[in-house]
Jmol script that loads the backbone (N, CA, C; Angstrom):
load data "model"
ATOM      1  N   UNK A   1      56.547  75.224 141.015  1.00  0.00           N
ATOM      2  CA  UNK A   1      57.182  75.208 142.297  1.00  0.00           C
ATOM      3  C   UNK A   1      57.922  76.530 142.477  1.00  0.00           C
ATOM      4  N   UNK A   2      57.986  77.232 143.831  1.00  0.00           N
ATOM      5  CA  UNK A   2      58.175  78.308 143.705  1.00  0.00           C
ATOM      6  C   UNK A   2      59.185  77.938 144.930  1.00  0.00           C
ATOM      7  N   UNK A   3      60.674  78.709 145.125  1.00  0.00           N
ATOM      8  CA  UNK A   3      61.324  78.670 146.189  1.00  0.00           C
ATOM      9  C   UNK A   3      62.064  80.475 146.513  1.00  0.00           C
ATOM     10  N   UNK A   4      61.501  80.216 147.844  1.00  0.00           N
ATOM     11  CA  UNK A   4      62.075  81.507 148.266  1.00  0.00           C
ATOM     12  C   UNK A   4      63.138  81.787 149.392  1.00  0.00           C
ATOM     13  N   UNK A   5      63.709  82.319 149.123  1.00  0.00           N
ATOM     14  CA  UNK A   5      65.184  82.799 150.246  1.00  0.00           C
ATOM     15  C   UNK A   5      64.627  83.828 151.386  1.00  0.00           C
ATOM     16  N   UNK A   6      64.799  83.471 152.138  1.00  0.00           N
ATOM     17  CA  UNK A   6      64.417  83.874 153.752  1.00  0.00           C
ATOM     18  C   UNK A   6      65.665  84.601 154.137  1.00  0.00           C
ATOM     19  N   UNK A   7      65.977  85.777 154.277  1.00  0.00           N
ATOM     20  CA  UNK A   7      66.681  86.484 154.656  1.00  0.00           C
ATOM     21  C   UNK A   7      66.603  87.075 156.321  1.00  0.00           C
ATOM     22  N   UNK A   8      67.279  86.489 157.556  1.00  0.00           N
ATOM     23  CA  UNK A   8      66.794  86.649 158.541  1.00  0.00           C
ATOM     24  C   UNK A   8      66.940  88.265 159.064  1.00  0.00           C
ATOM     25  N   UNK A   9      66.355  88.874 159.769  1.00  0.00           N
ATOM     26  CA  UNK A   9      66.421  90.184 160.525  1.00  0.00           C
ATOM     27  C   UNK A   9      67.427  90.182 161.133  1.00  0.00           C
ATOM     28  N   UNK A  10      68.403  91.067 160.878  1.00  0.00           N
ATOM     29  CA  UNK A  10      69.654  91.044 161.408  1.00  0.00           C
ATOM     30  C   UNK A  10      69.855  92.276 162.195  1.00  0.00           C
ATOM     31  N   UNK A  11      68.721  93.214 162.038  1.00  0.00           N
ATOM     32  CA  UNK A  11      68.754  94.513 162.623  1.00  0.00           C
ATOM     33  C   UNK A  11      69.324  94.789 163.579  1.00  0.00           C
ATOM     34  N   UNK A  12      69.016  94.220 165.065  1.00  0.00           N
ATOM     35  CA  UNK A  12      69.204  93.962 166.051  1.00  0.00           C
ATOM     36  C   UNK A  12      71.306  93.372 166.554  1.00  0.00           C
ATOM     37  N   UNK A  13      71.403  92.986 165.206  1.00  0.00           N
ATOM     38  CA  UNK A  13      72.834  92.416 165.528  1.00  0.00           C
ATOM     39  C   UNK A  13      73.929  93.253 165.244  1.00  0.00           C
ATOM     40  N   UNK A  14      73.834  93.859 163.864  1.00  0.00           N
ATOM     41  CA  UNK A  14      74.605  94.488 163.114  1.00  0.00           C
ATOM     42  C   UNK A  14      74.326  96.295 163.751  1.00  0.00           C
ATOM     43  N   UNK A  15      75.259  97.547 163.449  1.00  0.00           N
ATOM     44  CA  UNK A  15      75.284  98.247 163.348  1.00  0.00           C
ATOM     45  C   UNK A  15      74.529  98.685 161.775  1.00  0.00           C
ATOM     46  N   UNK A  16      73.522  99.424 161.919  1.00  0.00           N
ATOM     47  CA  UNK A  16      72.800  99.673 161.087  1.00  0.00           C
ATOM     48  C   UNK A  16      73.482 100.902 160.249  1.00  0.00           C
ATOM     49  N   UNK A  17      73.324 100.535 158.914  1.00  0.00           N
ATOM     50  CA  UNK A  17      73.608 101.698 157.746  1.00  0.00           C
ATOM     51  C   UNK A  17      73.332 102.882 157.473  1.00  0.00           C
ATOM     52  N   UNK A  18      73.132 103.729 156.416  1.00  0.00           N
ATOM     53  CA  UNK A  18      72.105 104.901 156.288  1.00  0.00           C
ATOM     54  C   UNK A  18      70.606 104.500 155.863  1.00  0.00           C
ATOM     55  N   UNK A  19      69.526 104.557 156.611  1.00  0.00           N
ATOM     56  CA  UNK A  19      68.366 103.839 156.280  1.00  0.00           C
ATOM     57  C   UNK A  19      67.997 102.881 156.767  1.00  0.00           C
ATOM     58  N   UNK A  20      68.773 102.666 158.232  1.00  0.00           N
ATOM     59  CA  UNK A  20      68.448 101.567 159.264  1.00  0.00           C
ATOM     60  C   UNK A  20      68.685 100.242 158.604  1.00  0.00           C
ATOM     61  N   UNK A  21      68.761 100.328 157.623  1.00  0.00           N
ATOM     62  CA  UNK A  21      69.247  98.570 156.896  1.00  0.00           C
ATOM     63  C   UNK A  21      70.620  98.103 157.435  1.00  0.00           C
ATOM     64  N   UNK A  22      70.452  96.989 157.958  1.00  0.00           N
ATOM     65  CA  UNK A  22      71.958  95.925 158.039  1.00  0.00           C
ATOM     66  C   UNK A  22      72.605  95.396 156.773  1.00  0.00           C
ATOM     67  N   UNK A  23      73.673  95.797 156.466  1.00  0.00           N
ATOM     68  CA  UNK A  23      73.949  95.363 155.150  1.00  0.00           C
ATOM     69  C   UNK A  23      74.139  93.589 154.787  1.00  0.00           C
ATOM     70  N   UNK A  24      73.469  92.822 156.002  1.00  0.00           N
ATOM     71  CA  UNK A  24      73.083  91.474 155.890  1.00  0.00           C
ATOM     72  C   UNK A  24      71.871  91.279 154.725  1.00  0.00           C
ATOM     73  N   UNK A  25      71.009  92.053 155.046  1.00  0.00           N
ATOM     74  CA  UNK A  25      70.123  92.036 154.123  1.00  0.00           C
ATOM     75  C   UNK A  25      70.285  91.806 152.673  1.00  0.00           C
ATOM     76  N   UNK A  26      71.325  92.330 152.239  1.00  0.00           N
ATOM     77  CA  UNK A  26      71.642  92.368 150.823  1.00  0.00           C
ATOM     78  C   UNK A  26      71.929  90.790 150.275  1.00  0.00           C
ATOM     79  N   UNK A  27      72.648  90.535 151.197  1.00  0.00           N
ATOM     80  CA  UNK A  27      73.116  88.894 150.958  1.00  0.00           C
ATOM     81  C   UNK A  27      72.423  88.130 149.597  1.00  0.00           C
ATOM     82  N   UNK A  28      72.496  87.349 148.794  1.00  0.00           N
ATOM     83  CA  UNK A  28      71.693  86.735 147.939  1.00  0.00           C
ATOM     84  C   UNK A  28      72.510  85.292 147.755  1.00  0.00           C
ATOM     85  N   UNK A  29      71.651  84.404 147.435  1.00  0.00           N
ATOM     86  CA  UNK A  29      72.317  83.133 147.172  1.00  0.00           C
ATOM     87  C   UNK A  29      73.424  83.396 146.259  1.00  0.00           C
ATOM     88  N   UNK A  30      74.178  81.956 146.625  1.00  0.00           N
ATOM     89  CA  UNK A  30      75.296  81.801 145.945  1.00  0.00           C
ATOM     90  C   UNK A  30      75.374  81.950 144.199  1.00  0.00           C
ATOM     91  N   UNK A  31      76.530  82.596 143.941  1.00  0.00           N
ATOM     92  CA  UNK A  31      76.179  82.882 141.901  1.00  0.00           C
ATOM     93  C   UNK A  31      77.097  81.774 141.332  1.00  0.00           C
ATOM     94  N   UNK A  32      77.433  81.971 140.242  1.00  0.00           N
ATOM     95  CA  UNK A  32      78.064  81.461 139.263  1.00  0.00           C
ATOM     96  C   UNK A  32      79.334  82.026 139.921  1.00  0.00           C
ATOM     97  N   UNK A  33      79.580  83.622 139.718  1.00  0.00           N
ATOM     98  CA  UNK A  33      80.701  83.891 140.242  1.00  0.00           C
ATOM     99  C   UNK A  33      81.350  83.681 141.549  1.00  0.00           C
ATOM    100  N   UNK A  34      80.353  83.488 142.685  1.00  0.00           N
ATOM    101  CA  UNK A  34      80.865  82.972 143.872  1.00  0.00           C
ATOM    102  C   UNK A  34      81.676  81.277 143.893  1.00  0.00           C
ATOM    103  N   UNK A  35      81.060  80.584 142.627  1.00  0.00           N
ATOM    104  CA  UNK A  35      81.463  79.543 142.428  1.00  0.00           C
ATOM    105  C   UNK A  35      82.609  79.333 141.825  1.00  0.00           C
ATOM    106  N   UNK A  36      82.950  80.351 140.815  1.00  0.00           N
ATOM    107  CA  UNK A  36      84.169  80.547 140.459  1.00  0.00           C
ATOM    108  C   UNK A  36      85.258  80.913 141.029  1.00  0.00           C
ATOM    109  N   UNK A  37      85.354  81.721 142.215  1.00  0.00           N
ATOM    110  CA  UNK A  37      85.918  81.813 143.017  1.00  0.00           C
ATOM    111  C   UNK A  37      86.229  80.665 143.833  1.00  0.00           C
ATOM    112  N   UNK A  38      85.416  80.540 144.388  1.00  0.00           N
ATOM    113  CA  UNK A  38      85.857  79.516 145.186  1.00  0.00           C
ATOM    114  C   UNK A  38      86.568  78.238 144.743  1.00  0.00           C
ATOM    115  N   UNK A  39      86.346  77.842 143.627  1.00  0.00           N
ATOM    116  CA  UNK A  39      86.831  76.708 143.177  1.00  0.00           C
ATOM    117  C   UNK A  39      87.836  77.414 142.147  1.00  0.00           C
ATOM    118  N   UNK A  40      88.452  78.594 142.001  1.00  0.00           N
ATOM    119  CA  UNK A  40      90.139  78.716 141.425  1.00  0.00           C
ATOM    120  C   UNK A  40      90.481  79.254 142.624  1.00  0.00           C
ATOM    121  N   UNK A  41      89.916  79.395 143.822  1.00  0.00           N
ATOM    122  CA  UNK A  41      90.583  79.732 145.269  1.00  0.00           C
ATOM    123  C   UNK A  41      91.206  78.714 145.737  1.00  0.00           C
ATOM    124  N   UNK A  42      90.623  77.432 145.607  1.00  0.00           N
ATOM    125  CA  UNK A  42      91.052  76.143 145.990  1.00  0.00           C
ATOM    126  C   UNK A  42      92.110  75.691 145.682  1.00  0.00           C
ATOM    127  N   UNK A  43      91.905  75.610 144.009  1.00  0.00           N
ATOM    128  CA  UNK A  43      93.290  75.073 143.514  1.00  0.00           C
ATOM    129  C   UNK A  43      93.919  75.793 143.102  1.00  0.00           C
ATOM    130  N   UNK A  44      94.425  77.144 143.632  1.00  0.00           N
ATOM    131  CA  UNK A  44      95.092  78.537 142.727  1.00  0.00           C
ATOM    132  C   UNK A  44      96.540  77.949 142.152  1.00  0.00           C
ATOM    133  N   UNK A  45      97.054  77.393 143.285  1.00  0.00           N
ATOM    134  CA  UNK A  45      98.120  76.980 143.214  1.00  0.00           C
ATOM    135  C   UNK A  45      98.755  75.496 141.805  1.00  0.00           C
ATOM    136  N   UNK A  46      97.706  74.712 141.929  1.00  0.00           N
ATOM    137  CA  UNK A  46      97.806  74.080 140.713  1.00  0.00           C
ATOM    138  C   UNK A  46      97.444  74.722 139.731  1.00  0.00           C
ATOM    139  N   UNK A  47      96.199  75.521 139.359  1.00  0.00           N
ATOM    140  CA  UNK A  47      95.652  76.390 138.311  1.00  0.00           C
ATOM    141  C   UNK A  47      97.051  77.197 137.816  1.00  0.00           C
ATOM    142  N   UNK A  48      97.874  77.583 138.673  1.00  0.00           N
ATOM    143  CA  UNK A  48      98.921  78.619 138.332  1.00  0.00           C
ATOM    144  C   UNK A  48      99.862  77.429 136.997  1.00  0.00           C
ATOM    145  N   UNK A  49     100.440  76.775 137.853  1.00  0.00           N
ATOM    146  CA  UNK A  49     101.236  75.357 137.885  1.00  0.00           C
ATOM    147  C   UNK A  49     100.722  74.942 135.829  1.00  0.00           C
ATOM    148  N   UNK A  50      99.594  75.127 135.973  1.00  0.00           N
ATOM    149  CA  UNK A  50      99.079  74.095 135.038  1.00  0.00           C
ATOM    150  C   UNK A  50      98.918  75.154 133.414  1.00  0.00           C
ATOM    151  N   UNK A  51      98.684  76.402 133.750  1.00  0.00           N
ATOM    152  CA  UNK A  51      98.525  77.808 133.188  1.00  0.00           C
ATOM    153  C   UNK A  51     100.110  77.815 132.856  1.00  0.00           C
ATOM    154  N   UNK A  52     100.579  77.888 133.354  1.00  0.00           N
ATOM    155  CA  UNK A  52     102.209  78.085 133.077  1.00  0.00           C
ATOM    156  C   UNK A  52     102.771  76.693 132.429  1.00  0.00           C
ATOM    157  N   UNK A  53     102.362  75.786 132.486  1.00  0.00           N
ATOM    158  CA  UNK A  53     103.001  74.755 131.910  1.00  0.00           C
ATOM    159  C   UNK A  53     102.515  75.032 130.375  1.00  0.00           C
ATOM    160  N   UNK A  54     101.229  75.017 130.078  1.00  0.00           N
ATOM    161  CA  UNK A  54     100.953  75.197 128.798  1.00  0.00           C
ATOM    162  C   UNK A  54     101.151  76.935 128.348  1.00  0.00           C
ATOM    163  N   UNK A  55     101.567  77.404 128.552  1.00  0.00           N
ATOM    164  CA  UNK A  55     102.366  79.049 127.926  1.00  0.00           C
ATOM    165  C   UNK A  55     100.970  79.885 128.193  1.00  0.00           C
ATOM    166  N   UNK A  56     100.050  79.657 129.011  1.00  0.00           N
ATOM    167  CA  UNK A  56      99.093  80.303 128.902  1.00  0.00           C
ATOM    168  C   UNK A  56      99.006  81.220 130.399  1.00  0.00           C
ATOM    169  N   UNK A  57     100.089  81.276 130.912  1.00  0.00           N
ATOM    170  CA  UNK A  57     100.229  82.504 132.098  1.00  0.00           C
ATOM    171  C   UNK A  57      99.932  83.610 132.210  1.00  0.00           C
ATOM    172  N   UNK A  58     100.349  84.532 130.985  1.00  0.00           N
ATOM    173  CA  UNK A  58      99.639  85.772 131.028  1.00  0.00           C
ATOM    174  C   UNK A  58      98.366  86.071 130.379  1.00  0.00           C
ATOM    175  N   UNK A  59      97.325  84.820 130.089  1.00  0.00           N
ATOM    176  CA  UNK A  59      96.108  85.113 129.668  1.00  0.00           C
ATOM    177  C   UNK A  59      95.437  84.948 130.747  1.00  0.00           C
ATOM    178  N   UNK A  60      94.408  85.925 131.239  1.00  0.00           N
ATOM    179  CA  UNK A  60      92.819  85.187 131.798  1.00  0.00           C
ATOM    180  C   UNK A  60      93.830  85.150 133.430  1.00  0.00           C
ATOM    181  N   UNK A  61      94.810  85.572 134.544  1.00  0.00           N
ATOM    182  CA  UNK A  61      95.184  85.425 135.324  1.00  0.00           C
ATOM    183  C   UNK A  61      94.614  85.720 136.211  1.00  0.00           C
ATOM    184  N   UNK A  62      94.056  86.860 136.316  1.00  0.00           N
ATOM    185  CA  UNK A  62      92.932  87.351 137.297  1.00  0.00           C
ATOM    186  C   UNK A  62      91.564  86.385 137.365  1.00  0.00           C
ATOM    187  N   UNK A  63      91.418  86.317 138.601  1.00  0.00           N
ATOM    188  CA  UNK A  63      90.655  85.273 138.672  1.00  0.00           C
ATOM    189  C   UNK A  63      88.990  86.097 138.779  1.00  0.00           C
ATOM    190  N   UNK A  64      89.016  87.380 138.542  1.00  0.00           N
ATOM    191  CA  UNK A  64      87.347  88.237 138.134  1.00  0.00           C
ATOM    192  C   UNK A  64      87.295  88.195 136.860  1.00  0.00           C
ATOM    193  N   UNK A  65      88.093  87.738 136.357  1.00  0.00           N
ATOM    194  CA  UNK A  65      88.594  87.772 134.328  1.00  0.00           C
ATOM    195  C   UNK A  65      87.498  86.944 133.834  1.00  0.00           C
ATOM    196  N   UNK A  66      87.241  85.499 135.030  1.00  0.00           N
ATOM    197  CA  UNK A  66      86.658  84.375 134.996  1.00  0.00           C
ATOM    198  C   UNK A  66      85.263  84.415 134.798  1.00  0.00           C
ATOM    199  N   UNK A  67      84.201  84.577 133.583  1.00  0.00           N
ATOM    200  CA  UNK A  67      82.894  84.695 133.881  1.00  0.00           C
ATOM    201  C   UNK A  67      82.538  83.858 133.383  1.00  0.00           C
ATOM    202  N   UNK A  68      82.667  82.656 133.196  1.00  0.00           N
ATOM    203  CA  UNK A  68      81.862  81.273 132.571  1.00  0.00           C
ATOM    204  C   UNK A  68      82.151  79.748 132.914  1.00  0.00           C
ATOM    205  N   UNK A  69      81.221  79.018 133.382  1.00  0.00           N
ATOM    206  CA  UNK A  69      81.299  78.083 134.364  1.00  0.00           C
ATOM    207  C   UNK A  69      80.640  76.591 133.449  1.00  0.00           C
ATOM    208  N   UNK A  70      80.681  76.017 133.465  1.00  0.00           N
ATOM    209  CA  UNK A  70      79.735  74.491 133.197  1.00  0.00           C
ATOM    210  C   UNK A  70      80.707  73.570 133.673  1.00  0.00           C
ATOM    211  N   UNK A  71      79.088  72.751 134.061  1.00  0.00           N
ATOM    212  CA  UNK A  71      79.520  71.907 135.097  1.00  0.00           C
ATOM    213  C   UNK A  71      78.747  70.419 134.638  1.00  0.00           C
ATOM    214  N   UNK A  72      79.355  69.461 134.921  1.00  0.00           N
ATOM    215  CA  UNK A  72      78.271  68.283 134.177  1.00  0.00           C
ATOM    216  C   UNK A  72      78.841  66.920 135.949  1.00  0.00           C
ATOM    217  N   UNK A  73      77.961  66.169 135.863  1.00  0.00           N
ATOM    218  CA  UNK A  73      78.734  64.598 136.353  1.00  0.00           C
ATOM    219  C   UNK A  73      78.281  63.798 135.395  1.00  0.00           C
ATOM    220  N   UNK A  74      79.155  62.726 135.687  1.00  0.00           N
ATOM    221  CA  UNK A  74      79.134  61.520 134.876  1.00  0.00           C
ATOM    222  C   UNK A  74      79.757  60.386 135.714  1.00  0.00           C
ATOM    223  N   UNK A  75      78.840  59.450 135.953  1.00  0.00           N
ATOM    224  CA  UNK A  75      79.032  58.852 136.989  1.00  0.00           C
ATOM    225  C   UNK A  75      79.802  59.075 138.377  1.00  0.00           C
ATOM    226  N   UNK A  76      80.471  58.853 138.657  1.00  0.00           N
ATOM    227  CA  UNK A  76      81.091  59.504 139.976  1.00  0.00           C
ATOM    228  C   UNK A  76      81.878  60.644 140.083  1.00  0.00           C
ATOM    229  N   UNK A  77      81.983  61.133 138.582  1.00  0.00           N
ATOM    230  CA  UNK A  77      83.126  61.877 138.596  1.00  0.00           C
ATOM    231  C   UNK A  77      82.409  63.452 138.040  1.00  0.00           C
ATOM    232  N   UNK A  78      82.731  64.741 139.038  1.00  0.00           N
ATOM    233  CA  UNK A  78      82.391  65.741 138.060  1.00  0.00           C
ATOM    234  C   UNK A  78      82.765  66.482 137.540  1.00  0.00           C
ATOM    235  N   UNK A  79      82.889  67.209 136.190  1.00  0.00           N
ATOM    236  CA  UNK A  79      83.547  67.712 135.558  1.00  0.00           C
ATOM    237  C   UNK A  79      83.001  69.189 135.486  1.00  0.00           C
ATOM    238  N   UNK A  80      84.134  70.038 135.660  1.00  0.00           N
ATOM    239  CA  UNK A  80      83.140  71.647 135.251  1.00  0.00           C
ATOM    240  C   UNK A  80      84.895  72.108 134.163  1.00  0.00           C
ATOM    241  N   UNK A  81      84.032  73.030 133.213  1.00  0.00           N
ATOM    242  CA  UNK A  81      85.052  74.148 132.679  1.00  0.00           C
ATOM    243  C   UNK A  81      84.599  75.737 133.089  1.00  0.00           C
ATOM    244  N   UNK A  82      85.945  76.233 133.690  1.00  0.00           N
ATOM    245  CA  UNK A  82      85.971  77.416 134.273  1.00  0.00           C
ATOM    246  C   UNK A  82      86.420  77.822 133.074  1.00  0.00           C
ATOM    247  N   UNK A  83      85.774  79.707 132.658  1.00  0.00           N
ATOM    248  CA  UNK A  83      86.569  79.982 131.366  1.00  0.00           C
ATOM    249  C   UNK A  83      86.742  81.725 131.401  1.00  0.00           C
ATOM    250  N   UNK A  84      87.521  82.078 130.779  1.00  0.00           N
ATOM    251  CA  UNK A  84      87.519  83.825 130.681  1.00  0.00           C
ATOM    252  C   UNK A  84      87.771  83.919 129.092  1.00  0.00           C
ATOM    253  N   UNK A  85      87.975  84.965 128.888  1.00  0.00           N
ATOM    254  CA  UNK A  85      87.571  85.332 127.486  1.00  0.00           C
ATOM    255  C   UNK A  85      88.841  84.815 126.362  1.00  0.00           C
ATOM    256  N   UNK A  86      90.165  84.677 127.160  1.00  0.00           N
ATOM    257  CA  UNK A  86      91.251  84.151 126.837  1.00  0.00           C
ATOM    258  C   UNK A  86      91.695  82.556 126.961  1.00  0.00           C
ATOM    259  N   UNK A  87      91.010  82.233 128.449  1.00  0.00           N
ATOM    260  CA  UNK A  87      91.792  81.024 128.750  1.00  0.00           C
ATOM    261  C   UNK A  87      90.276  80.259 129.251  1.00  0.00           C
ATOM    262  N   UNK A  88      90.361  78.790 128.890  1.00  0.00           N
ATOM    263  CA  UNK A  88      89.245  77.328 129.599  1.00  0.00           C
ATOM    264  C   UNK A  88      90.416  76.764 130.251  1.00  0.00           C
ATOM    265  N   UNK A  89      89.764  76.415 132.036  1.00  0.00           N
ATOM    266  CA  UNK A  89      90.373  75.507 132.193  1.00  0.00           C
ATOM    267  C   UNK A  89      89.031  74.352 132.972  1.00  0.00           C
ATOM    268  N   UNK A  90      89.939  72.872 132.319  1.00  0.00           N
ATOM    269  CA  UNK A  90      89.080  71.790 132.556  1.00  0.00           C
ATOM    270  C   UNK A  90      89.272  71.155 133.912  1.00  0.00           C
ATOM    271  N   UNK A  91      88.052  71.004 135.484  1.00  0.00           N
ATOM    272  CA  UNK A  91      88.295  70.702 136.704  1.00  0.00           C
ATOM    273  C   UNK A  91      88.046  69.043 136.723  1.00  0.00           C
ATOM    274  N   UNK A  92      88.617  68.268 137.039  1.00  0.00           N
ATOM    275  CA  UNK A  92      87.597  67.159 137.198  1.00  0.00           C
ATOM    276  C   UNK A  92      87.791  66.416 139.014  1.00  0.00           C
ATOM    277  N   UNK A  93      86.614  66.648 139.305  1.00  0.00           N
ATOM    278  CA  UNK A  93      85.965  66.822 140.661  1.00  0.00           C
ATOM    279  C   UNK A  93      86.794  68.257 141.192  1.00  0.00           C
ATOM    280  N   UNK A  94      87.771  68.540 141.956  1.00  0.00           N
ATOM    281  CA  UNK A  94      88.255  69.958 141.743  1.00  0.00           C
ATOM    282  C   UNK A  94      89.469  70.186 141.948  1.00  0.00           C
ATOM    283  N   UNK A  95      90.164  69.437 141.079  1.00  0.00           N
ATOM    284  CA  UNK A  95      91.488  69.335 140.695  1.00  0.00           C
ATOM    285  C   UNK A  95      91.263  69.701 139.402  1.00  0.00           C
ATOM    286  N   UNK A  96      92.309  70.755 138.768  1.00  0.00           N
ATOM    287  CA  UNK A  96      92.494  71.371 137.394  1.00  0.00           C
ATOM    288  C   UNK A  96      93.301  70.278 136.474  1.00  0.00           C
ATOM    289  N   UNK A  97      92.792  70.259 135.524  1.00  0.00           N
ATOM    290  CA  UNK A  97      93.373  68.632 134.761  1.00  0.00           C
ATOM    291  C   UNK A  97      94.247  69.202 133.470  1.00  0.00           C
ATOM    292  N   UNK A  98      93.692  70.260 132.896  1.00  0.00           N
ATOM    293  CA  UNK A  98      93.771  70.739 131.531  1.00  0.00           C
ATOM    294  C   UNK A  98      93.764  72.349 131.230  1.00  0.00           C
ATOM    295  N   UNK A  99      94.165  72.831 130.429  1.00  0.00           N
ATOM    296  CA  UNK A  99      93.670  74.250 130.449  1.00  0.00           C
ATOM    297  C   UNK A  99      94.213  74.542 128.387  1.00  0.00           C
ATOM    298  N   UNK A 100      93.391  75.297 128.151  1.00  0.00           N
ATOM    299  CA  UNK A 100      93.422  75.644 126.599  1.00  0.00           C
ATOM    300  C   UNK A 100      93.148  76.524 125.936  1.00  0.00           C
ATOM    301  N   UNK A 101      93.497  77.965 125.042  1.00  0.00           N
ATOM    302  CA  UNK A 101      92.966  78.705 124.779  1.00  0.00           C
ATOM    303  C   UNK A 101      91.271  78.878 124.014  1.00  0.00           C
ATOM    304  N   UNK A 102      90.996  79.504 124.913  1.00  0.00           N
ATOM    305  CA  UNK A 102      89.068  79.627 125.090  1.00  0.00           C
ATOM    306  C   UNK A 102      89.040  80.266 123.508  1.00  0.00           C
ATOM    307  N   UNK A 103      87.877  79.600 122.627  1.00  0.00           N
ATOM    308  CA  UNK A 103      87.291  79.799 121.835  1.00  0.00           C
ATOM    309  C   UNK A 103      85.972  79.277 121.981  1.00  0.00           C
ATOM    310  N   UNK A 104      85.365  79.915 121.210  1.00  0.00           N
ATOM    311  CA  UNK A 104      83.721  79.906 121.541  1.00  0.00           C
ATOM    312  C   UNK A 104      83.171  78.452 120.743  1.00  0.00           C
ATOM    313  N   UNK A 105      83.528  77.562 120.121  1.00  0.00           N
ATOM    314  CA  UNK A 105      82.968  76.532 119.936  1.00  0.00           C
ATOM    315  C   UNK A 105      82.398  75.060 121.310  1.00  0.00           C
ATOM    316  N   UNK A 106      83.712  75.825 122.344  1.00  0.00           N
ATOM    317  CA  UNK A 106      83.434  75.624 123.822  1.00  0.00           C
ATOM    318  C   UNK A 106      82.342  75.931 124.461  1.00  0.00           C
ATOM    319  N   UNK A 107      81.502  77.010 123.959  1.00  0.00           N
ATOM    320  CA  UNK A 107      80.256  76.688 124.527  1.00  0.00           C
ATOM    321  C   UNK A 107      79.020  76.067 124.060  1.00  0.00           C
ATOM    322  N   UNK A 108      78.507  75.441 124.805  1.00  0.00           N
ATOM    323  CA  UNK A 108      77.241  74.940 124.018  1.00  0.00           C
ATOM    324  C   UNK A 108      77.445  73.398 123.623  1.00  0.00           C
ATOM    325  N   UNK A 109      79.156  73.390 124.020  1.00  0.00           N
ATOM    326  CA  UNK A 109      78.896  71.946 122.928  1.00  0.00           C
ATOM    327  C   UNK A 109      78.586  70.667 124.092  1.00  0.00           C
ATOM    328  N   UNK A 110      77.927  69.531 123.102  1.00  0.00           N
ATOM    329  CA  UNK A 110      77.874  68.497 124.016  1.00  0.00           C
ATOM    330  C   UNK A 110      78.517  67.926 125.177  1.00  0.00           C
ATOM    331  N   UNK A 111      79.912  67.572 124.770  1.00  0.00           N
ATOM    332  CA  UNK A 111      80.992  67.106 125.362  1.00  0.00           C
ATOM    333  C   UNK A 111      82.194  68.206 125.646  1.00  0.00           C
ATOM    334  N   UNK A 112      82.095  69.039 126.184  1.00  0.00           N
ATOM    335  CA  UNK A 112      83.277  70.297 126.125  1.00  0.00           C
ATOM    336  C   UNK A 112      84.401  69.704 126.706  1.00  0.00           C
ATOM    337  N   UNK A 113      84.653  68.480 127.709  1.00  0.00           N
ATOM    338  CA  UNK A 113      86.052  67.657 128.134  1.00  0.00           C
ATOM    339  C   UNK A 113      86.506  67.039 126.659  1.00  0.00           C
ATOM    340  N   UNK A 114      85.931  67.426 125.605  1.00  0.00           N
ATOM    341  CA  UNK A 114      86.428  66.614 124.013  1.00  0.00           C
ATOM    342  C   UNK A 114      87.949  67.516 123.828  1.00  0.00           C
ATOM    343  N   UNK A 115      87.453  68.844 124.103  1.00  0.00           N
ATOM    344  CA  UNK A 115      88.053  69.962 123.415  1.00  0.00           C
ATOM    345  C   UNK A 115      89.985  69.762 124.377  1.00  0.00           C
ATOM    346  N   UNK A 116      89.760  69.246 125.429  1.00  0.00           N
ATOM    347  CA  UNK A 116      91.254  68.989 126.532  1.00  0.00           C
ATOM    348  C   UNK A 116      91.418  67.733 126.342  1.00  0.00           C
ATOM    349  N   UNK A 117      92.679  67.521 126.767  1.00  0.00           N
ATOM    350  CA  UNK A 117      93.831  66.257 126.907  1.00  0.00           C
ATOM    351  C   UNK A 117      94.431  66.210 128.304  1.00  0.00           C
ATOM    352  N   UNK A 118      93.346  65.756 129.027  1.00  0.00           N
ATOM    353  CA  UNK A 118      93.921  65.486 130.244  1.00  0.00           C
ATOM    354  C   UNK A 118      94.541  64.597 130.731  1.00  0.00           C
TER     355      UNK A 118
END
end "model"
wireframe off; spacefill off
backbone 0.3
color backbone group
C-alpha cells in the first residue's frame, strides 16, 4: 500500500520566492517533533509545575531539547513518554502525570509507564 501527500498549488496565492516556488510547497506531514510540541505546548504549564516539583527544572527545559516520543493506548486511556536527553516525562491522555530522570533502559522497554509513579 502506497500513500501519498498531495501538496496543493499554491502559486497563485502566495507571493512567490526566489525560483517562483511558494514556500507552501515545502510543507510535509506532521513529525514526531511537531508532536512534541504541541503536546508540551498544551500542558507547559503543568509540565513546568510537575518538573519543578520533582527537582528536575533545570534539566531538558527547552522544549527543542525534546527528541523522543512513544506513545501506546490501553484501553481507553493513552499513554505517551515525551523525553530529552536529561529528563522523561510520562502523559496520560495529555495531562503530564510523572516526570524522571531519562536513562536509556526507557527505551525499548515493554512497559515504559513501569519506570513512573504516577
Amino acid at each position: 500500500m502506497t500513500f501519498t501527500l498531495a501538496v496543493p498549488d499554491t502559486r497563485g496565492v502566495c507571493a512567490p520566492e526566489r525560483g517562483g516556488q511558494c514556500h507552501h510547497q515545502y510543507m510535509s506531514a506532521p513529525t514526531v517533533d511537531a508532536a512534541i510540541n504541541d503536546l508540551l505546548d498544551w500542558a507547559w504549564h503543568a509540565v513546568y509545575e510537575l518538573l519543578a516539583g520533582r527537582g528536575l527544572l533545570g534539566e531538558g527545559l527547552d522544549v527543542g531539547e525534546y527528541t523522543g516520543m512513544s506513545s501506546w493506548v490501553e484501553g481507553p486511556t493513552r499513554y505517551t513518554v515525551v523525553h530529552s536527553m536529561a529528563v522523561a516525562i510520562l502523559f496520560v491522555d495529555t495531562d503530564p502525570v510523572d516526570a524522571i530522570t531519562f536513562h536509556r533502559d526507557l527505551l525499548g522497554s515493554e512497559d515504559p509507564k513501569a519506570f513512573f509513579t504516577p
